[in-house]
N, C-alpha and C positions, 0 to 999 in steps of 0.2 A: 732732603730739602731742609735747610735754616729758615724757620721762620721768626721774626722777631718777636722777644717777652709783649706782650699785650695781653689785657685782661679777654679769656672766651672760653665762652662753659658751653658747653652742648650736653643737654640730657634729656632720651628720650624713652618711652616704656612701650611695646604694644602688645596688647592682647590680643593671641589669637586663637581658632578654633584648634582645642586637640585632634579633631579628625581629620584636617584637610589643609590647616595653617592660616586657613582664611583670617582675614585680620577683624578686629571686631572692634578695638577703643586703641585709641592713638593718643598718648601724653607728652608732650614737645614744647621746650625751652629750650629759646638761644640768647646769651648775653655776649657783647662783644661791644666795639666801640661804637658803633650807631647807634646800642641803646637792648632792649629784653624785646623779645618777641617769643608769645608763648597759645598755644593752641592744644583745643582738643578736638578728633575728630571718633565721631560714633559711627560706625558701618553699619547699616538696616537693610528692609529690601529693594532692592537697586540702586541705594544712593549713600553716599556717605554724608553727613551734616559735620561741618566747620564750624568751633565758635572759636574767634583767635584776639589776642590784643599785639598788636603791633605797633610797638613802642607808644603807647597810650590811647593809642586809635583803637575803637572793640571794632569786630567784623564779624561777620558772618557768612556762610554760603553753603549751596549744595555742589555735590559732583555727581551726574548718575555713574554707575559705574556697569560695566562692560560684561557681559559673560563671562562664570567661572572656569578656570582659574585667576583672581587677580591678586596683589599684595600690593602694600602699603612702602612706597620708598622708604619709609624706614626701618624696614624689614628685609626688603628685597636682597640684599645682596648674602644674610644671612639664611634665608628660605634656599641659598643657593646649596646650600649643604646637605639638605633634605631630598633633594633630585638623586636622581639615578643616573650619575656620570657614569662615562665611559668614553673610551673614544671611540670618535664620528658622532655622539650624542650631541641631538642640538634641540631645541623647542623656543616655539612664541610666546612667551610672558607678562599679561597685561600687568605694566604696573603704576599706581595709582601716588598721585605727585600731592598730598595732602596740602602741603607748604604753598602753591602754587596754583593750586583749585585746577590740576592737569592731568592727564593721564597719557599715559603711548605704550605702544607693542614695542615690548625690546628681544631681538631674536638671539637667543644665548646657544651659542656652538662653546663644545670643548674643541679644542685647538689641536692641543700635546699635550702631554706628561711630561714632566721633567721635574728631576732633584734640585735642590733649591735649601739653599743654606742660610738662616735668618738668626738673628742672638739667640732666638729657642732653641734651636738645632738642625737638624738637616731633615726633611720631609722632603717623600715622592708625591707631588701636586697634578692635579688636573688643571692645565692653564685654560681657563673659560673666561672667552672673548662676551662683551657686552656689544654687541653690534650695533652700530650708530649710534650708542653711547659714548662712542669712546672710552670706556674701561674694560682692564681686567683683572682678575679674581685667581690668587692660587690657591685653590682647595687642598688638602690632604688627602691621597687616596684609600689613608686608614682612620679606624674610627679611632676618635671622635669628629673626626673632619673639621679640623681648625682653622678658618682660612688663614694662610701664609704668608697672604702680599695681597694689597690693593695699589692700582695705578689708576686714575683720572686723567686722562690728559688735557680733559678741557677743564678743570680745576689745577691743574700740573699739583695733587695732591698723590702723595706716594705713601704706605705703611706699611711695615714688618712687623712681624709676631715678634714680641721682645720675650712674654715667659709667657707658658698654657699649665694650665693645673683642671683636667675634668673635673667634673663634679659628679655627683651621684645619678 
């Protein structure tokens, strides 16, 4: 996908628990041409708290949030690397829409396996379908499970792993 030079920053950080991944502080900044929108949200018990400025407007709100296991869409698709793929592997994933004060059940099947060739190099991925999401996710089927590709189709936003370097 060509998308045209325009100024767009996205940066986002979340905190989550070492035990379980549960998300715990969410730091989120988006600049682009309508203008900055930036939010933080704090996970407690049963509800997340939103403090956000959107484009000069402050806001605030809660979300309750839904029996564990949930995560934080900006996490979600990376939490996907922590599951135990395999194939026929599928599970129901609440996950929690901070940006949008929303949450939904997303049902996540692994699909296939298949090799897959990206400027990184060639990886055998788990293709994991986001059901009624409309995306999907190639995971790596060895560690460190890097995802490989993302597809959106209701964003038509596509990525390929350009270079991977684990860390410690």
């Amino acid at each position: 996908m060509n998308i045209p030079s325009a100024p767009y920053s996205l940066n986002t950080t979340v905190r989550v628990g070492a035990e379980d991944l549960l998300p715990v502080h969410v730091d989120f900044e988006l600049l682009n041409f309508q203008g900055t929108v930036t939010y933080t949200a704090e996970y407690g018990e049963g509800k997340v708290a939103v403090d956000a400025d959107v484009r000069g407007e402050p806001q605030s709100f809660e979300i309750r949030l839904p029996d564990s296991p949930y995560f934080d869409n900006e996490q979600f698709i990376m939490t996907l690397r922590a599951m135990p793929l395999a194939d026929g592997w599928s599970a129901t994933l609440n996950n929690i829409i901070t940006a949008t004060a929303s949450k939904r059940a997303v049902r996540v099947e692994v699909v296939r396996r298949e090799d897959l060739t990206v400027p990184a190099g060639t990886y055998s991925c788990w293709v994991v379908e986001l059901v009624g999401a409309s995306q999907r996710v190639w995971i790596a089927v060895d560690w460190p499970y890097p995802i490989v590709k993302f597809v959106s189709d209701s964003s038509r936003l596509a990525a390929l792993l350009e270079s991977y370097e684990p860390g410690e």
